[in-house]
C-alpha positions, 0 to 999 in steps of 0.5 A: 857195403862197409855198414859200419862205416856207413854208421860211423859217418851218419853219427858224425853228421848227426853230432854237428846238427845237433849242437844248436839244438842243446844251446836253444832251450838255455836262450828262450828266456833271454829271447824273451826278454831282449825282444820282449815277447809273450809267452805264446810267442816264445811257444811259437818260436820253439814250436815252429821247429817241431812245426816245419819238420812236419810240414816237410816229412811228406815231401822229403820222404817221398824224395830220398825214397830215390834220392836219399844221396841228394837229400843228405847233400843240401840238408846243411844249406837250410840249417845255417840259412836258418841260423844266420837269419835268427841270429841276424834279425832277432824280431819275431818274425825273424826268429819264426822264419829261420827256426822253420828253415832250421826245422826244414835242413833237420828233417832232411838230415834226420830222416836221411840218416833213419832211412839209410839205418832203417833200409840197410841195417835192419835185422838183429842189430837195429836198436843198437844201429838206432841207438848209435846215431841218437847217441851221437846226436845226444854228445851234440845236444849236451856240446850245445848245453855245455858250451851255454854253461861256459860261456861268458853271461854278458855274452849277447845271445846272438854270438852265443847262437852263433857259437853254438852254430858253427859245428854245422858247417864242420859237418859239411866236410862229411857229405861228400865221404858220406855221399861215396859210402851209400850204396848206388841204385842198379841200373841206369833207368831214370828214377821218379823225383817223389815216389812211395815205393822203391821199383826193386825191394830192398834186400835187407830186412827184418823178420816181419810180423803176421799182416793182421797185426801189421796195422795194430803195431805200425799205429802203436809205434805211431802213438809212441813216437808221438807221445814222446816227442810232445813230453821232450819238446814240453819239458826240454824247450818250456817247462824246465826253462821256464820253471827254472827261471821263473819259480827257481830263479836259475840264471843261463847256466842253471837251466843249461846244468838242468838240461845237461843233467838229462842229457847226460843220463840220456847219453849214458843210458842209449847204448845199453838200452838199444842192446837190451831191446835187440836182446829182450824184444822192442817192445816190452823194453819201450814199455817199461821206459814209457811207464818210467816217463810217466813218472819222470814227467809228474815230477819235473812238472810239479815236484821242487827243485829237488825232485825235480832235479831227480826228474830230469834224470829220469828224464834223460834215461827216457829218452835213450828210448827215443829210437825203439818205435822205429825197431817196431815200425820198421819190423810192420813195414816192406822194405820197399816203403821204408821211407815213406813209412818213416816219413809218415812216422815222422809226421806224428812225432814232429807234430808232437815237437811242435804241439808240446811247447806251442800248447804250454805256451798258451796254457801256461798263464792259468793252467800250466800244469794240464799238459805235462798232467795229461802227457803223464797218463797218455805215457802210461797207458802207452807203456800199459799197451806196449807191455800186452803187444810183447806178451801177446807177440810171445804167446803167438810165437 
């Protein structure tokens, strides 16, 4: 199988997904004010992405566990479906309607492109594999930012969302190359619509771990990835527009250089990490970033505008290690249950995208410092934790 080609491609249609999602954060204040909602309300819209992604992870994965081609095909339909209707309606309801439409297309997209990573590039370039298609994502991100940043200011919102939309119907033109790159079940036999388990184990796999610590790491990277996805959807989407704006007094353009600056450090900061986790252990790298997190989370929560700028960089290099749970889930799991395992996975971190904004928005009128407080300890004792796991995994070795 040409792997790399295979890798090339996934990244292409991960970029164009992704370029709506860099541009929302900038809008939420405007969403605020033109349609005149609360705050909880603005948490639900921002949250109802994280939301639907969680509600879909189950059933997707146990679908591409035999029809990972056909998933990946209709992914793009409920992403610009989603779009369209935000765009179209601008009432709440509308907005809640097609975010979860859009949560739906990108589950299907991401999980897609994980699970064909996960079951046909495993081994001792995994993170870098990881780490190319969140690089490519993190280019969509800050496209999305940096397209905000120039757009005119009378610009209504709906035409910049629209703007920041388009390059998801660019990505169509890569399915069908896509669809003839990933390999072909053996055999005619009719396969199940939702399964667990693939009849016949996948050929490529990873050294696995001794089966009594199977269970103690695969709920280690599960907390991992769910923690991080709270802390990123807390500050992306809430904190650091909303602080921006509110205490700052930063335009459009001010929060989207915000963002841009954490991106940026993101997308500098992914592929050495990625090498530097295949060269040094998954998970003694994953802590250290974690217990650098717990510091970029206490100052983009609480410090000024300075330090908080200080912060969203520190933030972006966190986040380069977005991918490395998965190095730790995949070396727990049997390569038959790839993606159901990732599914389940993916569950906890999509909860968290939808918690983390979803609970600043109703903390944030008394207690808006509680949640990044809390996420800033919960970082830390993770990171404590994925430290001992290396140590103890290098002693048992």
């Amino acid at each position: 199988m040409p792997a790399r080609g295979l890798i090339a491609l996934l990244c292409l249609m991960s970029a164009a997904n992704t370029v709506s999602i860099g541009a929302f954060p900038a809008l939420l204040p405007e969403l605020g004010t033109v349609g005149g909602l609360a705050d909880w309300q603005l948490g639900a819209v921002a949250g109802v992405f994280g939301f639907a992604r969680m509600l879909a992870n189950v059933p997707a994965g146990l679908f591409m566990t035999n029809h990972l081609r056909r998933a990946l095909v209709v992914a793009p339909g409920f992403v610009l479906t989603g779009a369209l209707l935000m765009a179209s309606g601008g009432s709440f309801a509308a907005l809640v309607v097609g975010r979860a439409l859009m949560g739906v297309g990108h589950t299907l997209t991401t999980l897609g492109a994980l699970t064909a990573i996960l079951r046909h590039r495993a081994g001792p370039r995994l993170a870098s594999s990881l780490g190319a298609m969140e690089f490519a994502a993190m280019l969509g991100v800050l496209s999305g930012a940096g397209l905000l940043a120039l757009l005119p200011r009378a610009m209504p919102w709906h035409a910049a969302w629209l703007l920041a939309c388009a390059p998801i119907a660019a990505g169509l033109v890569v399915l069908p190359l896509l669809a003839r790159t990933l390999p072909r079940p053996d055999g005619d036999e009719v396969r199940p619509l939702f399964a667990r388990s693939e009849r016949a184990a996948d050929p490529v796999a990873v050294p696995a771990v001794a089966a009594a610590g199977r269970g103690w790491l695969g709920l280690l990277a599960v907390v991992a990835g769910g923690a991080v996805a709270v802390s990123y959807s807390t500050l992306e989407q809430f904190t650091i527009p909303l602080r921006g704006s509110r205490e700052f007094g930063l335009d459009r353009a001010g929060i989207a250089r915000l963002l841009m600056l954490s991106q940026a450090a993101d997308l500098v900061a992914l592929l050495p990490l990625g090498a530097l986790a295949d060269r040094r252990g998954t998970a003694r790298v994953l802590g250290g970033v974690f217990l650098l997190f717990a510091v970029a989370l206490g100052l983009v929560g609480f410090a000024g505008l300075p330090l908080m700028t200080v912060g969203c960089a520190l933030f972006g290099v966190c986040m380069a290690g977005w991918m490395l749970p998965l190095g730790i889930l995949r070396s727990a799991t049997p390569p038959a249950q790839v993606a159901w395992r990732t599914a389940l996975y993916r569950v906890a971190v999509d909860g968290g995208m939808f918690a983390g904004p979803f609970v600043a928005g109703l903390l944030s009128a008394r207690h808006a410092g509680v949640l990044p407080g809390a996420m800033t300890v919960v970082m830390a004792v993770v990171g404590i934790a994925l430290l001992a796991a290396a140590r103890a995994t290098a002693r048992s070795r």
